[in-house]
C-alpha positions as CSV (number, residue, x, y, z in Angstrom):
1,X,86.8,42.4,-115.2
2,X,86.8,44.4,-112.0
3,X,83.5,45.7,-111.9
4,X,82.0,43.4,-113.5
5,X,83.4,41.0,-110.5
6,X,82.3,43.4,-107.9
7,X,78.6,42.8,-109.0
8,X,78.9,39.2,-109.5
9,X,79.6,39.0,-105.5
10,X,77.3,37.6,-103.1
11,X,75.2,40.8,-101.7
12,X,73.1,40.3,-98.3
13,X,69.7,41.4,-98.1
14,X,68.6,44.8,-96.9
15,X,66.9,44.6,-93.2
16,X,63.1,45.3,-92.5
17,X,61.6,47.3,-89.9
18,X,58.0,47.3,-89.0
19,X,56.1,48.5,-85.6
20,X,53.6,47.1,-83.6
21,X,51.3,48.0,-81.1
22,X,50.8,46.5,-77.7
23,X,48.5,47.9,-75.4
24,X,49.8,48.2,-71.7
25,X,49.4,44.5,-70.2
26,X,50.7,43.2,-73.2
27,X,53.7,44.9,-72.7
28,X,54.3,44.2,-69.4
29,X,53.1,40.4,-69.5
30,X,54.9,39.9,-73.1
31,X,52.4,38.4,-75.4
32,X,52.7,36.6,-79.1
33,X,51.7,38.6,-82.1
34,X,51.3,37.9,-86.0
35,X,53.4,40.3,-87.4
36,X,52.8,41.2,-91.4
37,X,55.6,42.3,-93.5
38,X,56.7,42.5,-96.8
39,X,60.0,41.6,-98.0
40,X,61.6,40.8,-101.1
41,X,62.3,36.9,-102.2
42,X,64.2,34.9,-104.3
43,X,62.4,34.6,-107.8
44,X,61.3,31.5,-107.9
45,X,61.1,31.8,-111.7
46,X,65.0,32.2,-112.5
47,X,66.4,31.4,-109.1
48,X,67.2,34.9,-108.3
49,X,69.8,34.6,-111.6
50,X,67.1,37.7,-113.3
51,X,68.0,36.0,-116.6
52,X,64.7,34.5,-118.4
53,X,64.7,30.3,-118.1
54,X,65.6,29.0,-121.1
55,X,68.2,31.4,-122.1
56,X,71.8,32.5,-121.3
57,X,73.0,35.5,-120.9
58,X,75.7,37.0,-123.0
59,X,79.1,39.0,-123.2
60,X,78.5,43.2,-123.6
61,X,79.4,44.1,-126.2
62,X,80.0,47.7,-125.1
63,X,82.6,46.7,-122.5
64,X,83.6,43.3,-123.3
65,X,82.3,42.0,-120.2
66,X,84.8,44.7,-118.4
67,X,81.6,45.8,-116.9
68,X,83.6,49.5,-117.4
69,X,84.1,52.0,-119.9
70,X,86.7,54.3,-120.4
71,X,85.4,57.9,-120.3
72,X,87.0,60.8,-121.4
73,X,86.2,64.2,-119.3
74,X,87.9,67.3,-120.9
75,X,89.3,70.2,-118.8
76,X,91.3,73.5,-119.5
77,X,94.4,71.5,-118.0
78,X,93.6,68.9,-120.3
79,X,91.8,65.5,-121.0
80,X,91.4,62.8,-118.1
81,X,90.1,59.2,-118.8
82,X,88.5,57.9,-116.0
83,X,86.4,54.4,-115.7
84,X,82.8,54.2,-115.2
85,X,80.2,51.4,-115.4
86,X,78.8,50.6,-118.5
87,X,75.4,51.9,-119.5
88,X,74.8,49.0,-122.2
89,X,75.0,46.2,-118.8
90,X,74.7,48.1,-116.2
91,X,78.4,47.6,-115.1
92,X,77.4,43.8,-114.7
93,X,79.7,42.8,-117.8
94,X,76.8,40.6,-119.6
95,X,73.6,41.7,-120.9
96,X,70.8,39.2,-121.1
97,X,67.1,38.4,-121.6
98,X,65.1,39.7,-117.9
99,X,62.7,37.1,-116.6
100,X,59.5,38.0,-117.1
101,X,58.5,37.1,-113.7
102,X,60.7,39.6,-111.6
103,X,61.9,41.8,-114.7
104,X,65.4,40.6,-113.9
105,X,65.6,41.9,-110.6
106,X,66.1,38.1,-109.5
107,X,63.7,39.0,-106.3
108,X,60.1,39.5,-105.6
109,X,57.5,41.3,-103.6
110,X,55.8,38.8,-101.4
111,X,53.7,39.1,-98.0
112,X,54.3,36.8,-95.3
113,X,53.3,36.3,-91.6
114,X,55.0,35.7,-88.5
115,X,54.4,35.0,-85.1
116,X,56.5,37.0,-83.2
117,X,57.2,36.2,-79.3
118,X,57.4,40.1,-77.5
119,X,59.0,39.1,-73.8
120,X,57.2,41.0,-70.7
121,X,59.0,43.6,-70.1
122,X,59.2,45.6,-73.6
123,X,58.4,49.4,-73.7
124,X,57.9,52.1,-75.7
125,X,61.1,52.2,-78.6
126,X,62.2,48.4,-78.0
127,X,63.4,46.9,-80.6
128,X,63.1,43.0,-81.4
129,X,65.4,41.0,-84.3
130,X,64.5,38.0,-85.9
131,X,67.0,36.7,-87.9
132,X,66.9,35.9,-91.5
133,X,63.7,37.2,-92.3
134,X,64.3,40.0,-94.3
135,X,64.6,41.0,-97.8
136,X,66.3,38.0,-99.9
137,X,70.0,38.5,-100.7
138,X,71.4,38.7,-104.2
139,X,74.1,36.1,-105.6
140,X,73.7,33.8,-102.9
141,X,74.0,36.2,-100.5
142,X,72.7,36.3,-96.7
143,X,69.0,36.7,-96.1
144,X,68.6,39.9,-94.5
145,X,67.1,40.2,-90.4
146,X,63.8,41.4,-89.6
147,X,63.6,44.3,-86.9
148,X,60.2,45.2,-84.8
149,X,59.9,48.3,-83.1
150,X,56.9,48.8,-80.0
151,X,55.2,50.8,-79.7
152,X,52.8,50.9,-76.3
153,X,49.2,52.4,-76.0
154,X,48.9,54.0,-72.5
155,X,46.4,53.3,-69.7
156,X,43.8,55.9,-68.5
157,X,45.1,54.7,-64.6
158,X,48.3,53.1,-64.5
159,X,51.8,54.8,-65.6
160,X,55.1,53.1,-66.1
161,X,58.2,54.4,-64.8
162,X,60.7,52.1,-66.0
163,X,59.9,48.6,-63.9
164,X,57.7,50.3,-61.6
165,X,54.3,51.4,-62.2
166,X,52.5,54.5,-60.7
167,X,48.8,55.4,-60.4
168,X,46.4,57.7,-58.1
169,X,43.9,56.8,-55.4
170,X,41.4,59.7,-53.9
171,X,40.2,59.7,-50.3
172,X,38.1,61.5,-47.5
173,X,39.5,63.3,-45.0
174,X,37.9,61.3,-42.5
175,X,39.4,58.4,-43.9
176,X,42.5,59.7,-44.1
177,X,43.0,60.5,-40.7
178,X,41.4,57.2,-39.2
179,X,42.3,55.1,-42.3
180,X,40.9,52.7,-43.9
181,X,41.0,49.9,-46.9
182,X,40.5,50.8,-50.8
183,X,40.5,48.4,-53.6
184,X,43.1,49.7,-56.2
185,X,43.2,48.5,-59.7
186,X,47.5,46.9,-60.8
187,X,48.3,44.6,-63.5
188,X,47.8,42.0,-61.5
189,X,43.9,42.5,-61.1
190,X,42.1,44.3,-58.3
191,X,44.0,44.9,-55.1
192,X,42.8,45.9,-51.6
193,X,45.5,48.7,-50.6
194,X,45.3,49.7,-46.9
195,X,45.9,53.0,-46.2
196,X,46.6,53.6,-42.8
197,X,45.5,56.3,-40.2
198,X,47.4,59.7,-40.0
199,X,48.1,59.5,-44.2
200,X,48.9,62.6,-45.3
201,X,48.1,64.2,-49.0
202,X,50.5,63.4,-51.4
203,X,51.5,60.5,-49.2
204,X,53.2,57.6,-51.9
205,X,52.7,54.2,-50.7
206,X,54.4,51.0,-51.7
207,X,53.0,48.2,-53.5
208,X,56.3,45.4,-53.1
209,X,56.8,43.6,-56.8
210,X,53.5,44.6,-58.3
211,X,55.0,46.7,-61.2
212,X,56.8,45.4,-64.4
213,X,58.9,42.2,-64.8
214,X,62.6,43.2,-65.8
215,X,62.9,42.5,-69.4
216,X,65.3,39.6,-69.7
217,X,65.1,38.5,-66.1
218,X,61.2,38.2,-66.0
219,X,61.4,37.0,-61.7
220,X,62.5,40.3,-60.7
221,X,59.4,42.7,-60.6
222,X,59.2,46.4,-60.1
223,X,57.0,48.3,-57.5
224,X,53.7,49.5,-57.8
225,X,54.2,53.4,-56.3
226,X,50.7,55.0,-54.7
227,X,50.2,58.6,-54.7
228,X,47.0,59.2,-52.3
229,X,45.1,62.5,-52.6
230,X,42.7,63.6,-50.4
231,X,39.6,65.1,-50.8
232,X,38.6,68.0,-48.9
233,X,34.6,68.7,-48.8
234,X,33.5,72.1,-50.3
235,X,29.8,72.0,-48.5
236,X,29.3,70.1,-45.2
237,X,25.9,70.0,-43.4
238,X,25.3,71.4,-40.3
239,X,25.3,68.1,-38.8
240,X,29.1,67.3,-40.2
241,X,30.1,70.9,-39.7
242,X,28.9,70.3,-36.1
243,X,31.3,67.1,-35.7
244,X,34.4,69.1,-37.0
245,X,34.1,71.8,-34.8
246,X,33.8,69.6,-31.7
247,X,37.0,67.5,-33.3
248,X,38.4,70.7,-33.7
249,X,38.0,72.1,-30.0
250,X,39.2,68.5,-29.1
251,X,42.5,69.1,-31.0
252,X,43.0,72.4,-29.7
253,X,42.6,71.3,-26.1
254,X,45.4,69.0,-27.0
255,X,47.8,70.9,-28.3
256,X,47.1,73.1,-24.8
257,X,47.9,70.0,-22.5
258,X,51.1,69.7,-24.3
């Protein structure tokens, strides 16, 4: 009755994985999401037995409820007998009348909705459980868990670099080198951002604890990392050309007193 044991035993219920989409805030903020999936349940018609209501199932008769069948397998050294399950059950043992409501498979297909809590802090490949909500088990065995992947839509201005975030602001020359205040765009909202005088291209400035709250430990923040370009002018007018070459001369008797 070994096999036919072996199938009798409580069997827990495969696990589910579906994937959702946040776009960037949501993943930074954490949000709460109805999550769809479909899962197998306990037949409500037989009780997740499979067997029809009203009926019982019986004995095989081609195994005697061994659930196994000797099988003999020919060779040139000679004849081996080896055990396999029975075709007649199934190796289960007992053959019986399906339910017509989950053809004896003792689960079925069902849809159901959850809200699911995503914690600020997720990114791209995280992966959320929620326990017990997978496929049903079989023989009174444990529900299966229910895994959710993100996945995160990017931003057209913002980039995350772990728990900081990282974005672009252009300015003028003359801006650059007398500085001056921009409003910048962060998760938080709109941002003046000061950028001071002397600020050289490809200057990164520092935003303190505007980036991404550390998943788990949501009071701990990243940075918010500023790269400034600046932009050069291709045409001046002969007024602004004017005013560069007297700031030029300027600089150059400068550097002479030096």
């Amino acid at each position: 009755m070994g096999g036919a044991q072996a199938r009798d035993r409580p069997m827990q219920g495969e696990d589910i994985v579906v994937r959702v989409r946040l776009n960037f805030l949501e993943a930074v903020f954490g949000c709460e999401q109805e999550v769809a999936t479909s899962r197998r349940e306990t037949c409500d018609g037989c009780d997740g037995s499979g067997v029809q209501a009203g009926t019982r199932p019986s004995v095989c008769g081609g195994c005697g409820g061994a659930g196994q069948v000797i099988s003999a397998v020919r060779t040139p050294i000679g004849t081996f007998q080896q055990s396999v399950p029975c075709n007649s059950c199934g190796g289960t043992g007992r053959t019986f009348t399906p339910c017509k409501t989950c053809t004896g498979s003792g689960r079925n297909a069902k849809t159901k909705t959850l809200s699911v809590r995503f914690p600020a802090g997720v990114d791209n490949g995280s992966r959320l459980r929620v326990r017990g909500e997978g496929n049903a088990g079989r023989n009174g065995g444990r529900t299966g868990d229910l895994y959710v992947e993100v996945e995160v839509e990017r931003d057209s201005e913002l980039m995350r670099d772990g728990d900081n975030i990282k974005s672009n602001v252009t300015v003028g020359c003359t801006d650059a080198i007398l500085g001056t205040a921009v409003k910048l765009r962060t998760v938080d909202g709109s941002v003046e951002l000061k950028i001071p005088a002397g600020t050289q291209p490809g200057t990164t400035l520092l935003m303190s604890k505007r980036g991404v709250p550390r998943l788990g430990n949501p009071n701990l923040r990243g940075d918010h990392l500023v790269k400034v370009n600046v932009k050069i002018p291709v045409k001046l007018s002969p007024e602004e050309k004017k005013k560069f070459e007297e700031l030029r001369e300027l600089s150059s008797e400068q550097v002479k007193v030096k």
